[in-house]
Every structure is written in structure tokens, then in C-alpha cells.
One Martini backbone bead per residue (centre of mass of N, CA, C, O) as a GRO file, in nm:
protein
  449
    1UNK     BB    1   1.193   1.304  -2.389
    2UNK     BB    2   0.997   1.395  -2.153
    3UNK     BB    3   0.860   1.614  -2.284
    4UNK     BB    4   0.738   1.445  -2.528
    5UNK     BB    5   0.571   1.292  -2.361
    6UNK     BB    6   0.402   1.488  -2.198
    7UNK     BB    7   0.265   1.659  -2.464
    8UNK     BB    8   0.135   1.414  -2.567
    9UNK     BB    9  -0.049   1.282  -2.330
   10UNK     BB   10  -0.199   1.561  -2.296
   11UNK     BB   11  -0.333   1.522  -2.530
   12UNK     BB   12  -0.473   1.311  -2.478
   13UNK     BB   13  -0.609   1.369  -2.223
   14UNK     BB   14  -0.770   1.601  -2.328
   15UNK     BB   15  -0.955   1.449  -2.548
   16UNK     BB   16  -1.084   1.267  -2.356
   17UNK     BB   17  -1.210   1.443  -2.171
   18UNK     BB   18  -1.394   1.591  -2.368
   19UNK     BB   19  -1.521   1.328  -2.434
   20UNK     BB   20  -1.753   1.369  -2.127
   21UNK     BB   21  -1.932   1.578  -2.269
   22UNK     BB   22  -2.086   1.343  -2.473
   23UNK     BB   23  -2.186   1.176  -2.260
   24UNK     BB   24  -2.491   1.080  -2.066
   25UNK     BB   25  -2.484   0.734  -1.955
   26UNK     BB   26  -2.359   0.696  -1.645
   27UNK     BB   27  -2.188   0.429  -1.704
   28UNK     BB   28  -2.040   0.526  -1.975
   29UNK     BB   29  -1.893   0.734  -1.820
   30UNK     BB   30  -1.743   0.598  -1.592
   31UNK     BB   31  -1.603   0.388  -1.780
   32UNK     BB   32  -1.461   0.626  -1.920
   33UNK     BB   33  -1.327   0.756  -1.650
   34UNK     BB   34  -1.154   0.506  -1.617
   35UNK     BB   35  -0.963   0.503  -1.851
   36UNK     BB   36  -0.855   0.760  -1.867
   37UNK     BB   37  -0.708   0.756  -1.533
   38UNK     BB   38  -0.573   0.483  -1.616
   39UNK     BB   39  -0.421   0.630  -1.893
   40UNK     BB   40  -0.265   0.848  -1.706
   41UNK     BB   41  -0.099   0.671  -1.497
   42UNK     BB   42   0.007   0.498  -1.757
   43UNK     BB   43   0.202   0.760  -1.840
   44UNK     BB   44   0.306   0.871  -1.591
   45UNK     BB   45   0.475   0.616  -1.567
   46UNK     BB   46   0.646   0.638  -1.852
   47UNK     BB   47   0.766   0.915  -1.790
   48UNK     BB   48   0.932   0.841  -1.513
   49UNK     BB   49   0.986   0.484  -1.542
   50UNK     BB   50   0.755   0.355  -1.416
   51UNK     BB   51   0.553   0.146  -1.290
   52UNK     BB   52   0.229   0.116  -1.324
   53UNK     BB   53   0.127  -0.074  -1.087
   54UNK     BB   54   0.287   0.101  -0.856
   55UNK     BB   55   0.148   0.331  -0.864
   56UNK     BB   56  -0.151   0.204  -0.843
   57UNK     BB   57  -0.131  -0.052  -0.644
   58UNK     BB   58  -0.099  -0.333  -0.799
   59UNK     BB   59   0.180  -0.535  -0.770
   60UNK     BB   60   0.210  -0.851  -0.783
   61UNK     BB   61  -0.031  -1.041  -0.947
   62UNK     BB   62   0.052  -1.306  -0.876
   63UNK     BB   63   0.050  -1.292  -0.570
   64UNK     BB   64  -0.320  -1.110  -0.587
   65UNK     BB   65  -0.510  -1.206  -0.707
   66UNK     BB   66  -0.660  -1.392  -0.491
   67UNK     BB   67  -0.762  -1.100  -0.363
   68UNK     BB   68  -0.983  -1.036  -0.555
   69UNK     BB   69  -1.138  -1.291  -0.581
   70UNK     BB   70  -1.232  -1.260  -0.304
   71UNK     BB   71  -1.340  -0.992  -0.294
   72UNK     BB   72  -1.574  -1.109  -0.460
   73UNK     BB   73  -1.693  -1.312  -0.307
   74UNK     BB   74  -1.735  -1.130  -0.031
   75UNK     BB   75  -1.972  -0.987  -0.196
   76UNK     BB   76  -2.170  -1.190  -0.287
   77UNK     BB   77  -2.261  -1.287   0.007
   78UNK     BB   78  -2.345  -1.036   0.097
   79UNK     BB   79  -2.572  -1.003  -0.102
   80UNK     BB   80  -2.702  -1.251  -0.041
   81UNK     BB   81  -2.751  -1.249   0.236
   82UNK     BB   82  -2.972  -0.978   0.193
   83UNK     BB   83  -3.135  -1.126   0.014
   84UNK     BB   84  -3.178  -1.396   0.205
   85UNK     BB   85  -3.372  -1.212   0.425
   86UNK     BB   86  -3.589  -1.062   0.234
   87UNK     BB   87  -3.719  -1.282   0.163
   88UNK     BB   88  -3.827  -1.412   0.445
   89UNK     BB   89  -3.965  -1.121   0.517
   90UNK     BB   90  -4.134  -1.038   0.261
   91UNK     BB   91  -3.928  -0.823   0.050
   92UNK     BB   92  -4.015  -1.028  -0.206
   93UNK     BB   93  -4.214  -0.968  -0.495
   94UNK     BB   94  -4.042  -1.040  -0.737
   95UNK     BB   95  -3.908  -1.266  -1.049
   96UNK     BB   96  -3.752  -1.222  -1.301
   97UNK     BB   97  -3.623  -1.330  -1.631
   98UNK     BB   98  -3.341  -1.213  -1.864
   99UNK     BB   99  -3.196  -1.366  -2.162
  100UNK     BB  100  -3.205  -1.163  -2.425
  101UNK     BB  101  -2.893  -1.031  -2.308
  102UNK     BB  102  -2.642  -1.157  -2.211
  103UNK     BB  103  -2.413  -0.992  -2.322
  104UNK     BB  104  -2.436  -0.763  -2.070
  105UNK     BB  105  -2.282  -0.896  -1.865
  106UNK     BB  106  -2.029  -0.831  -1.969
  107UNK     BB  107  -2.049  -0.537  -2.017
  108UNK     BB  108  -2.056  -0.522  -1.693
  109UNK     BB  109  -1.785  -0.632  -1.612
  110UNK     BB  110  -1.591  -0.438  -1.777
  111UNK     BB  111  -1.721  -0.177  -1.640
  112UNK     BB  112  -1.668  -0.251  -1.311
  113UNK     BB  113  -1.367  -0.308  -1.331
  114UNK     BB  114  -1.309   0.024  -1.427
  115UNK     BB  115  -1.498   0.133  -1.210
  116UNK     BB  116  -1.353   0.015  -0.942
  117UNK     BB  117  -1.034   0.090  -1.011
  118UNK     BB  118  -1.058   0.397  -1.018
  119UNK     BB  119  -1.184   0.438  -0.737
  120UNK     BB  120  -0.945   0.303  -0.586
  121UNK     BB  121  -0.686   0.442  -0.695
  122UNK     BB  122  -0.783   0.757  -0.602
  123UNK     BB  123  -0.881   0.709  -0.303
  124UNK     BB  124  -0.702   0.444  -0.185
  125UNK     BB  125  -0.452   0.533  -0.354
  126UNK     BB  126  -0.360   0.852  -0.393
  127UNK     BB  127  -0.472   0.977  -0.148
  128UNK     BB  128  -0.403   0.823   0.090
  129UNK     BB  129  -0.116   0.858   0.074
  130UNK     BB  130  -0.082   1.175   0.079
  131UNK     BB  131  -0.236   1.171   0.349
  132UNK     BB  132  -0.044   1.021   0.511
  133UNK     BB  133   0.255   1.201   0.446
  134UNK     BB  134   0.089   1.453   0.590
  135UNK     BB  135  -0.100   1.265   0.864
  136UNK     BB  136  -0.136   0.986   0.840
  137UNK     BB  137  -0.311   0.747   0.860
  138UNK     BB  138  -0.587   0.831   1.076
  139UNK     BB  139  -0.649   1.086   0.852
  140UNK     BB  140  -0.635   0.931   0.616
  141UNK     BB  141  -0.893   0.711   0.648
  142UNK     BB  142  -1.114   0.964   0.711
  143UNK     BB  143  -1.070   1.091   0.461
  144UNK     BB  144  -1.127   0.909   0.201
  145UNK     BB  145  -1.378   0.794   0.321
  146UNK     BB  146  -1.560   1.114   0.301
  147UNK     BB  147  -1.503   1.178   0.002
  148UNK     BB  148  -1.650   0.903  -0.104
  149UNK     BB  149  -1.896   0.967   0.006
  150UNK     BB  150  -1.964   1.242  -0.124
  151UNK     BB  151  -1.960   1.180  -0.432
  152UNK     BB  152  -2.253   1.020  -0.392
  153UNK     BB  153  -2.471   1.310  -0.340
  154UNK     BB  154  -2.577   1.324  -0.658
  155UNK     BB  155  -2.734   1.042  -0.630
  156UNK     BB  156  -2.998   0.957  -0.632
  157UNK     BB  157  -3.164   0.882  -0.346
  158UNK     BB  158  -2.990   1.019  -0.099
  159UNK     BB  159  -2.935   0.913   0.190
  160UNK     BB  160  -2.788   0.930   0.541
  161UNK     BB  161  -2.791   0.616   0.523
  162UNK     BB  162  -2.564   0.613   0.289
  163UNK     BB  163  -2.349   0.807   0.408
  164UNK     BB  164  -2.277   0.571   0.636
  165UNK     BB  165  -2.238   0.309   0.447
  166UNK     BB  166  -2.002   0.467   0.267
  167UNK     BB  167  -1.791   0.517   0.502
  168UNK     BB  168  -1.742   0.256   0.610
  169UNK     BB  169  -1.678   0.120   0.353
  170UNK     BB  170  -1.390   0.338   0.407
  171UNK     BB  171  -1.284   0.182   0.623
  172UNK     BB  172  -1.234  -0.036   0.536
  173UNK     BB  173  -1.082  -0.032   0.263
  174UNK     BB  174  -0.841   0.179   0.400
  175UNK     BB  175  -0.756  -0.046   0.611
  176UNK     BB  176  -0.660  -0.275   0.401
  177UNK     BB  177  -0.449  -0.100   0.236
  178UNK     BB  178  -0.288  -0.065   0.463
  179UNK     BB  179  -0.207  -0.345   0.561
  180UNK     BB  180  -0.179  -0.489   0.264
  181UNK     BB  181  -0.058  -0.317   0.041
  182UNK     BB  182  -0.329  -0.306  -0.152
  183UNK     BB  183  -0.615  -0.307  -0.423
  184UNK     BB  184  -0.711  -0.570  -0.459
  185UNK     BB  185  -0.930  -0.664  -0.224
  186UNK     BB  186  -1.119  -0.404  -0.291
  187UNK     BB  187  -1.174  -0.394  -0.599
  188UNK     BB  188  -1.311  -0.673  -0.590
  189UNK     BB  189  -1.557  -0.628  -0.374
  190UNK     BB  190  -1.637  -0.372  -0.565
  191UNK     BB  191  -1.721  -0.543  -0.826
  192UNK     BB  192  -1.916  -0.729  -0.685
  193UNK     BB  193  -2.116  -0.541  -0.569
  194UNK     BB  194  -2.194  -0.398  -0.850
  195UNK     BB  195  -2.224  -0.619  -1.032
  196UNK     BB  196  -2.485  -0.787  -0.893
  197UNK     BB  197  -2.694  -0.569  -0.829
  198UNK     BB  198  -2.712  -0.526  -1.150
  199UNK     BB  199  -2.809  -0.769  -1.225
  200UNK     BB  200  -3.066  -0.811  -1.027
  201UNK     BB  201  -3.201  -0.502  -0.953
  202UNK     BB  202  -3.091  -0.231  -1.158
  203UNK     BB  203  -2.911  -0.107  -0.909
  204UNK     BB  204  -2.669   0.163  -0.795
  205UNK     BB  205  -2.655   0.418  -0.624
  206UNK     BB  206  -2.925   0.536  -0.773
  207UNK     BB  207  -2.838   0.380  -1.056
  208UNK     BB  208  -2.974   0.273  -1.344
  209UNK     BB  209  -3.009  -0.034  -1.507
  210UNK     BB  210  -3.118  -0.174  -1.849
  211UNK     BB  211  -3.044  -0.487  -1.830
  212UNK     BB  212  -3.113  -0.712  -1.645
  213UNK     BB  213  -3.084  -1.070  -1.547
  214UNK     BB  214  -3.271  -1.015  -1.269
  215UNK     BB  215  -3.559  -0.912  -1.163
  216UNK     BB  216  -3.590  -0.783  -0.826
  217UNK     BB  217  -3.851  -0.709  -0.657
  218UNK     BB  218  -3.918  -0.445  -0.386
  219UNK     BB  219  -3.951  -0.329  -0.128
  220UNK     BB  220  -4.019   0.001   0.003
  221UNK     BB  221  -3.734   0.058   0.235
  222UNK     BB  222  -3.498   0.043   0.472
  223UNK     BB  223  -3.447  -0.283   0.397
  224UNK     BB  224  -3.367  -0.268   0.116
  225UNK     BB  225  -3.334   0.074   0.002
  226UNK     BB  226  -3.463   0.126  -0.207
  227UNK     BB  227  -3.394   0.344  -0.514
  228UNK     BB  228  -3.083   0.319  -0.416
  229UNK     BB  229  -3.031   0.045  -0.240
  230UNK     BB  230  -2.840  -0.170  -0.049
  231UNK     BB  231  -2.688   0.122   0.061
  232UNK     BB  232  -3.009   0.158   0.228
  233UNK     BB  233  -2.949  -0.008   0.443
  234UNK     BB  234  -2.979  -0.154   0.749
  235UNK     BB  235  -2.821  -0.468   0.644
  236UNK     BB  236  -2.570  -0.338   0.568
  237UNK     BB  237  -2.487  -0.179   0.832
  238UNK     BB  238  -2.467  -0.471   1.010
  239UNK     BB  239  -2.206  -0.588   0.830
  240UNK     BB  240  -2.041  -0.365   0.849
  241UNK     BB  241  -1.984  -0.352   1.144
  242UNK     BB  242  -1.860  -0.647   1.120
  243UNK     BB  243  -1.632  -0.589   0.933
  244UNK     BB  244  -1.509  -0.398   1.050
  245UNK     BB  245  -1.435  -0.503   1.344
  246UNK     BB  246  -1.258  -0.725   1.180
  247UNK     BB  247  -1.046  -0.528   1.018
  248UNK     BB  248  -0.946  -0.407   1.292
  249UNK     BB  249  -0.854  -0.742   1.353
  250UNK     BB  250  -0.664  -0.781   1.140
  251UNK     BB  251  -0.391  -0.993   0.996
  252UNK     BB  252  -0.150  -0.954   0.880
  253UNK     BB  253   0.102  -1.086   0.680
  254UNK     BB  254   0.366  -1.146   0.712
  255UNK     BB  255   0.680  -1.169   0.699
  256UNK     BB  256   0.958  -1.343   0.729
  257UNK     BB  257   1.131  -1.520   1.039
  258UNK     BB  258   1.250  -1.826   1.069
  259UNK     BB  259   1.553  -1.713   0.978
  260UNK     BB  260   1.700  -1.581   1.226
  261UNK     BB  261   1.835  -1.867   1.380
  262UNK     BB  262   1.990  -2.020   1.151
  263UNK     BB  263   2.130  -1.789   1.036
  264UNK     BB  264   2.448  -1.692   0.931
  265UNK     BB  265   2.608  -1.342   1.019
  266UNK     BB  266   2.703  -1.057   0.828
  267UNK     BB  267   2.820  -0.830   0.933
  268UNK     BB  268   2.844  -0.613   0.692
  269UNK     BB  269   2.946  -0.817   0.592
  270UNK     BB  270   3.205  -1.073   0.444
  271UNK     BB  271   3.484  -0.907   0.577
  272UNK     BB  272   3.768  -0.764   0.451
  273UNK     BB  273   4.054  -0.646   0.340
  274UNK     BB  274   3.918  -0.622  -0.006
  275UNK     BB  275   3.635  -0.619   0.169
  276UNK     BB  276   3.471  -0.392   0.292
  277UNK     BB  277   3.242  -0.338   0.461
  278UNK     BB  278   2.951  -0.241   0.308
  279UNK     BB  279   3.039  -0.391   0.061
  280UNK     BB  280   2.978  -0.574  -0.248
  281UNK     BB  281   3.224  -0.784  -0.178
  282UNK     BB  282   3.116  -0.869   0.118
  283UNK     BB  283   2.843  -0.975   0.009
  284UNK     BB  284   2.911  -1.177  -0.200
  285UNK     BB  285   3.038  -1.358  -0.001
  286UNK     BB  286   2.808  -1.403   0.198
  287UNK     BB  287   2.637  -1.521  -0.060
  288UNK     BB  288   2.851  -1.771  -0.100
  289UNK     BB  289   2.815  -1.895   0.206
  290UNK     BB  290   2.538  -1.825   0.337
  291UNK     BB  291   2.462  -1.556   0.433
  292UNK     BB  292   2.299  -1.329   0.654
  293UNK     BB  293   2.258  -0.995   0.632
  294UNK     BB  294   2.399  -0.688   0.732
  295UNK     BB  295   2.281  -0.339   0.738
  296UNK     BB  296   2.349   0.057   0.676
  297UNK     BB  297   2.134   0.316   0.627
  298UNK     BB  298   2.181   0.653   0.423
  299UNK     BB  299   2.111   0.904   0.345
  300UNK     BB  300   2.181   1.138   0.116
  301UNK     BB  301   2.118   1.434  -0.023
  302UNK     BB  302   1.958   1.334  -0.289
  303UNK     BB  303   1.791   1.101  -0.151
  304UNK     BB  304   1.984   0.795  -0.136
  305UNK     BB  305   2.027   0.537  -0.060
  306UNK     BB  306   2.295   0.430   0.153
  307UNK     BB  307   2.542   0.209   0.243
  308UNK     BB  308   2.617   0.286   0.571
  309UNK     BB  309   2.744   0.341   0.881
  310UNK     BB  310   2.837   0.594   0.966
  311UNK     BB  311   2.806   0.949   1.000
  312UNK     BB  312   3.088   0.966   0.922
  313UNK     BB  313   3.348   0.911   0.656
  314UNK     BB  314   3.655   0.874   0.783
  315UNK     BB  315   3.698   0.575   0.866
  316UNK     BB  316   3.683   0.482   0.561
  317UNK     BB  317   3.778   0.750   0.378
  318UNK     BB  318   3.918   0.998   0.463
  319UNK     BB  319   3.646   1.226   0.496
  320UNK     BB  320   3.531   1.512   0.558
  321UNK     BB  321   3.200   1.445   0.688
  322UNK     BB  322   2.898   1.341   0.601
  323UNK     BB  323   2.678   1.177   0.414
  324UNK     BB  324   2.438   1.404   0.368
  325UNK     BB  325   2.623   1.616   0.225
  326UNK     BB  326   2.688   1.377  -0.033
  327UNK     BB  327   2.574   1.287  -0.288
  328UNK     BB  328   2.630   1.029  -0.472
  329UNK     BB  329   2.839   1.093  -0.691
  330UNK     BB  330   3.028   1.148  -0.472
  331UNK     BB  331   3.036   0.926  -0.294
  332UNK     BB  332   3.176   0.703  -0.546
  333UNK     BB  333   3.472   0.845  -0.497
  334UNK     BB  334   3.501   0.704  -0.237
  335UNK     BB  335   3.711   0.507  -0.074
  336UNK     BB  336   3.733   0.209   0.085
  337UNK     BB  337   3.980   0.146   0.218
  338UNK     BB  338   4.172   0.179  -0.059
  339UNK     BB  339   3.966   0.026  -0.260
  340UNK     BB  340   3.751  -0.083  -0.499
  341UNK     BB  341   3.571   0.057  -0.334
  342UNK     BB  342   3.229   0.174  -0.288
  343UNK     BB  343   2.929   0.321  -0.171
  344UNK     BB  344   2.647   0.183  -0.183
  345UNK     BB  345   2.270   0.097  -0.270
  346UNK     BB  346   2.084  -0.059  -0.206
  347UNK     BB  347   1.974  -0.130  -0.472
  348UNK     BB  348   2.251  -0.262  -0.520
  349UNK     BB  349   2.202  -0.486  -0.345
  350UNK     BB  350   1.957  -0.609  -0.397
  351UNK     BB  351   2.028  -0.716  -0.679
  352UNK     BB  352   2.264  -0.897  -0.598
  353UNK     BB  353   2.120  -1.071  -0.392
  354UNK     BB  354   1.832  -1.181  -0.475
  355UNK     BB  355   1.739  -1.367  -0.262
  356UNK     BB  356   1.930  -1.574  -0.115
  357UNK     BB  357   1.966  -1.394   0.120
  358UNK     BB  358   1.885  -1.249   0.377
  359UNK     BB  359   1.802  -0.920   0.562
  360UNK     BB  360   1.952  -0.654   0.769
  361UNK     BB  361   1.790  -0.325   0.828
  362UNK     BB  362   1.957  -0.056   0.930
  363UNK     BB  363   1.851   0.247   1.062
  364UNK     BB  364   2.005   0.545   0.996
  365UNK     BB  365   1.837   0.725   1.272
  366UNK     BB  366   1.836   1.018   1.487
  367UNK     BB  367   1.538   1.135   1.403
  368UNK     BB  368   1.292   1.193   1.274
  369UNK     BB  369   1.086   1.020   1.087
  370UNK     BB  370   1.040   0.940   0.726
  371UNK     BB  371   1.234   0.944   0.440
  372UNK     BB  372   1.419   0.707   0.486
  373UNK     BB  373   1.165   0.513   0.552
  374UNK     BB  374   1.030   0.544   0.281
  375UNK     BB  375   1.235   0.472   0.069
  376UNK     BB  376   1.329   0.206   0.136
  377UNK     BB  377   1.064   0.068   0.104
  378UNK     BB  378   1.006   0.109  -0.167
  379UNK     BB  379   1.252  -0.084  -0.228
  380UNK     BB  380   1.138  -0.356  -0.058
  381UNK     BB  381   0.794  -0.427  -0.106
  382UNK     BB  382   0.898  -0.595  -0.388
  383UNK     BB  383   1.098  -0.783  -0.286
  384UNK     BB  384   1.252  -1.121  -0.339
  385UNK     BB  385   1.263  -1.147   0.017
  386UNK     BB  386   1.437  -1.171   0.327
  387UNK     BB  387   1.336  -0.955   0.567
  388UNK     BB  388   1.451  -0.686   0.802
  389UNK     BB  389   1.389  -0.414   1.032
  390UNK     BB  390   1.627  -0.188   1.198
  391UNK     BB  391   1.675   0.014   1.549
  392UNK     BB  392   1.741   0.258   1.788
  393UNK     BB  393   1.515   0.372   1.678
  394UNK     BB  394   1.187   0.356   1.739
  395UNK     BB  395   1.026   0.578   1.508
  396UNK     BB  396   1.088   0.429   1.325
  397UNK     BB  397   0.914   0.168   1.380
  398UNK     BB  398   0.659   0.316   1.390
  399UNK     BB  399   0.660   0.379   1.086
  400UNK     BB  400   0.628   0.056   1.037
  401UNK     BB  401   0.355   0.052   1.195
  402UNK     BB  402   0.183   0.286   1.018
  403UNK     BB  403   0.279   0.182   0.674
  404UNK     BB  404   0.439  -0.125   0.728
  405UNK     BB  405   0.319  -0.405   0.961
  406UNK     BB  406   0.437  -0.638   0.783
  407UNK     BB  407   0.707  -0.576   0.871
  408UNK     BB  408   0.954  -0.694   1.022
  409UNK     BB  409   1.082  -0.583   1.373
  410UNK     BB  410   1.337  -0.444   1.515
  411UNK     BB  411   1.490  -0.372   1.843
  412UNK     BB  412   1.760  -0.149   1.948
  413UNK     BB  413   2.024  -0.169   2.219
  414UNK     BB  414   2.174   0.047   2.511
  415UNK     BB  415   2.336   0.278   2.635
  416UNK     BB  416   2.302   0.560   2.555
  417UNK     BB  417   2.547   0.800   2.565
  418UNK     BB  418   2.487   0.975   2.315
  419UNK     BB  419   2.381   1.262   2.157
  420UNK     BB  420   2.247   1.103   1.961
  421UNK     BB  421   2.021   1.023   2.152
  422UNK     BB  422   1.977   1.250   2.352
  423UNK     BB  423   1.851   1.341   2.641
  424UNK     BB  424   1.820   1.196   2.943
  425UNK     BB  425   1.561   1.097   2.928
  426UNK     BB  426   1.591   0.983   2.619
  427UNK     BB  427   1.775   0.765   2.697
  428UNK     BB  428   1.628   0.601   2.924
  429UNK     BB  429   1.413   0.503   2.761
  430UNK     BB  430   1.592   0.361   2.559
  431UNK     BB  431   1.743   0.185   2.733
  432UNK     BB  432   1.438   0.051   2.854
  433UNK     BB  433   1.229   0.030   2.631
  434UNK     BB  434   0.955   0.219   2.637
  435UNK     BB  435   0.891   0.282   2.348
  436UNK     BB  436   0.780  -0.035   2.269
  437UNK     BB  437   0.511   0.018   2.262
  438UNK     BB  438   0.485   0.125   2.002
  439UNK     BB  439   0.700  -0.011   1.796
  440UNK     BB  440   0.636  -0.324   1.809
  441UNK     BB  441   0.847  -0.541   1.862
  442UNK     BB  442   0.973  -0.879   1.758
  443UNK     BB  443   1.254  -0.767   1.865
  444UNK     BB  444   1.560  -0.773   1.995
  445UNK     BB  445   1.882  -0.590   2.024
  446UNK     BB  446   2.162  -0.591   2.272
  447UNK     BB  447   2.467  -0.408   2.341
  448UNK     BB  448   2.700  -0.520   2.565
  449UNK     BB  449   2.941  -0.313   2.564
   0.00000   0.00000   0.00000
């Protein structure tokens, strides 16, 4: 089946794209190429059987919608603010009125918003993520920075200081999707600056809009930006460098934290004899008396999230080898203490539990972190409830301080006598949480045995 969907969607894709050798008008190409690029990635997200929204980083539209309208509004200020010092300062010639196009404002509406869209889901949204599990953020964020400023450099009347303000903007927008894991707020920001621009200048980024409404003339100036728009102007870069400034110390809204004392807690589940740890019938259980699950995840062979505690399979399931071993359809014949229970995945806990009590997700990585820590977070990233990560590993935290900095860390700690702890120098870092300064835990939990 997903042959026949393969093959059906490149037809129609390549088709499109055909059809892109035959538009002239630069907004129109523009406009046709976001409709492409967006109708490719929900195509690809249909035959992976994905959310077309999470492929894009759009995803939890009730939940984001209201930072697209920010970031819109935060856009039009920009804009106006740069536009009343020129009017003050004696740099606004002249003011047109051009009512009997009326229709065309939608018509730029419409395209600025997929003209926006496609931009920033390329840039932003997929070349960023590709950036960053390659080379980690701050080589994504100054790479696809640099990307989307040279992109610019074939628009007329490009100049090095339009390639300065289109990269800090970029170093600006790459900064906020790192924090906030989504292209909300930047989508709108970005449709927001070229939408009013075109309305009122008649051009942006050096491309002219056939039907402003509102024609603003303007001196052809480095204080204006000249023919290539307000992306040329001095007054665009001392915003931007403020706006960066801000960025820079922005914080993102953390996940829920002030039930971690509140709430009574089930070690690996509510469990007895028939409900053995870290199985589905002790979250049950877990979950019907209000406690707040702890539980352990570790990678299966064939890469699939999988709770259970040891690295080991012996204590449970009395079966020789590690969990990573093993695929997960084999992980599931094993019987834990010879109950009806088998070892489940992550997946499967949390659609059980679905928000109803809390949940702590202890990483069971003992070397350097990556595949595990990214996968969990695909899990987690959109569950709709209160949970928190923690881990042995400093690492493993670190890499949600740099990969998804809003979800709250705990760092555990203990005597790290054991070889999976690495040499002594490394133990001893361990024991006295030197890492921490790295890791940035929100909290500390000590194995006082």
C-alpha cells in the first residue's frame, strides 16, 4: 500500500513542480511553491502514516494558535515603529490611497501566509531539526541562519546589510523554535513583516507588489532601505539586535512542575504479586488510586522505547542477555516473574495513563546520549499531561537542556560504585553532581543507600 501511495504522490509532485517553469510573476512562483513544498510534506506524512502537522512542527494548533497572532502583531509594530521615526524624521514623501483594489489585500493575505509557511517549515522546521541531531543547536541555528540569508542574495537590489538584517533575523527565529519546539510564532511574525510591508510599501526583500494599498514613498536612503525595502535600513538592524538581545534571554514557559510534592508516588508502578513493576497492571493500579508514576525506559534493539528497569532481563523475566538485545516483538514473550504481564513501551504507558496522574521518566542511558533521549521526546513532546525526565546520566540531561530546554530535569545521584558509571575520575564527577553545572537540574534525587 504504501508503494501505490509512494508512487501516486511523486506523480503529482512532479507534476507540480512542472508546473513552476511556467509562472513568471515572482509572488506567484512563490505563493505556488509553498502550496508544492506543503502538499509534499502532507503527502509524505500520509504514507509514513505521521501527522502532517508534526512533520511540519505545527502541531497542538488549540494549544500554538495564539503565538502565530503574536507574532503577528509583534510584526506590525516592528513595522510600524520603523515607519513612524521615518515619517518624523522627514523620510516619508508622499502618502497614496488606493481603494479599488480592495480584493487584492486578501489575495495577499493568502499568499504571504503560505509564502511564510513554506519558509519556515524548510528552514526552520526541517533543515534545522536535520542541523541540530547532526552537528547539535548552535551549529543549526547559525547554519540555517546563514542558508536563509543567502537564499535572498539573487532578490534585486540585495546589499550586505540586507544579508546582516535577513541573518540576525534568522539567528533570531531559529533561536525561538529551538526554545519553543514549534513554528507558530515565528510563521506569524514572518507573515506578519511581509504582509504589511507589501500592503503599504509596495515591496519587500527587493520584489514589488503590483497593487499596494497604501503607497508610502519614501528617500532612497540606508535610514529607508532603498528599493529593496525596510530589510536595507539601519533602523530594521538596531530592532533586530534588540529583538536578538531579548531572544537570547527569553524563557521558554516550562512543563508543570508543582505537583512533584504533592503527589503520592508508585516506584515503577503500583505493584504487587500479580502486577509485577514497571508493567501495565501496576500503572493501572497506579493510576486508580491517584499516584504519580516513576518508571524506567530503555531502547530495544530495533530502536523502540521500552520500560522496564535493569539492563539485564535475569531478575524479571529469567531470560539471559540485555534488553537491547532484543527486538521488541521478542521483549514481548517474555513473561515478568511469570505473570500475564510482558514488558511494555513507553507508547503503551502513556496512552494508558493519558494524563490522569503524573508520570517520571527515568532515562536508562549509561553512555553518551542520543538515540534514547530523542526518541522518548518524540513520545512526549505532544502528550497532554504532566510529566518530568530524569536520569544517573548528567548527559542525558544535557541533551534536553539542549534539544527541548522546557521540560523539566531531575538529576539522580548516588554512591556510582559500578562500572556502568565509567573510571574513577568519572565516578567521583558523578557522586558530587560536578556535571550539574552542564545538566541545569531542576531538581536532585539521592540514593541515600
Amino acid at each position: 500500500m504504501k508503494i501505490i501511495k509512494f508512487f501516486v504522490s511523486l506523480t503529482v509532485l512532479i507534476g507540480s513542480m512542472f508546473r513552476l517553469f511556467f509562472i513568471e510573476d515572482n509572488l506567484l512562483r512563490s505563493f505556488y511553491l509553498g502550496l508544492v513544498v506543503i502538499s509534499s510534506l502532507a503527502t509524505f506524512a500520509y504514507i509514513e502514516d505521521r501527522s502532517p502537522l508534526k512533520v511540519m512542527k505545527l502541531s497542538n494548533f488549540k494549544k500554538n494558535y495564539k503565538s502565530y497572532l503574536l507574532g503577528t502583531i509583534i510584526a506590525f509594530l516592528a513595522t510600524f515603529i520603523i515607519l513612524g521615526i521615518l515619517y518624523l524624521s522627514g523620510n516619508v514623501t508622499q502618502i497614496e490611497f488606493n481603494f479599488d483594489d480592495l480584493y487584492y489585500v486578501f489575495i495577499l493575505i493568502v499568499v504571504f501566509i503560505v509564502q511564510s509557511l513554506y519558509e519556515e517549515i524548510l528552514i526552520r522546521g526541517l533543515f534545522l531539526d536535520v542541523m541540530r541531531r547532526l552537528f547539535g543547536f548552535l551549529v543549526a541555528i547559525i547554519a540555517s541562519s546563514l542558508i536563509f540569508a543567502i537564499l535572498h542574495i539573487s532578490n534585486p537590489d540585495f546589499t550586505f546589510l540586507s544579508f546582516i538584517n535577513i541573518l540576525l533575523y534568522g539567528l533570531i527565529s531559529a533561536t525561538l523554535v529551538h526554545k519553543q519546539g514549534h513554528l507558530y510564532f515565528v510563521s506569524g511574525f514572518h507573515f506578519g513583516w511581509n504582509f504589511l510591508q507589501s500592503l503599504i510599501l509596495g515591496v519587500i526583500s527587493g520584489i514589488k507588489i503590483e497593487k499596494p494599498l497604501i503607497t508610502v514613498t519614501l528617500n532612497d536612503n540606508l535610514l529607508t532601505g532603498g528599493e529593496f525595502g525596510f530589510e536595507n535600513s539601519y533602523l530594521t538592524l538596531i530592532i533586530l539586535i534588540i529583538m536578538l538581545l531579548i531572544t537570547f534571554n527569553y524563557k521558554v514557559k516550562r512543563t508543570s512542575f508543582q505537583w512533584i510534592n504533592k503527589f503520592p508516588l508508585a516506584h515503577r508502578g503500583y505493584f504487587n504479586d500479580e502486577n509485577p513493576e514497571n508493567s501495565l497492571g501496576a500503572f493501572k493500579n497506579a493510576v486508580n488510586n491517584g499516584f504519580a508514576i516513576e518508571l524506567d525506559v530503555h531502547l530495544s534493539k530495533d530502536n523502540e522505547v521500552v520500560v522496564f528497569h535493569d539492563y539485564t532481563l535475569n531478575r524479571m523475566c529469567g531470560i539471559n542477555g540485555k534488553v537491547k538485545d532484543y527486538n521488541v516483538s521478542e521483549l514481548k514473550k517474555f513473561r515478568l516473574y511469570d505473570t500475564e504481564w510482558t514488558i511494555p513501551t513507553l507508547k503503551e504507558v502513556l496512552k494508558l495513563v493519558d494524563g490522569k496522574v503524573p508520570l517520571i521518566i527515568e532515562i536508562k542511558n549509561s553512555k553518551f546520549p542520543g538515540l534514547l533521549e530523542r526518541k522518548v521526546y518524540e513520545l512526549i513532546k505532544d502528550y497532554q499531561g504532566d510529566y518530568v525526565v530524569q536520569s544517573f546520566n548528567p548527559f542525558s540531561m544535557m541533551w534536553y537542556v539542549d534539544n527541548a530546554p522546557h521540560i523539566i530535569r531531575g538529576q539522580l545521584s548516588g554512591k556510582h560504585d559500578d562500572k556502568e558509571s565509567g573510571n574513577i575520575f568519572t565516578r567521583f564527577f558523578l557522586r558530587h553532581l560536578l556535571f550539574n553545572v552542564f545538566a541545569q537540574a531542576d531538581y536532585i534525587n539521592i540514593d541515600i543507600n
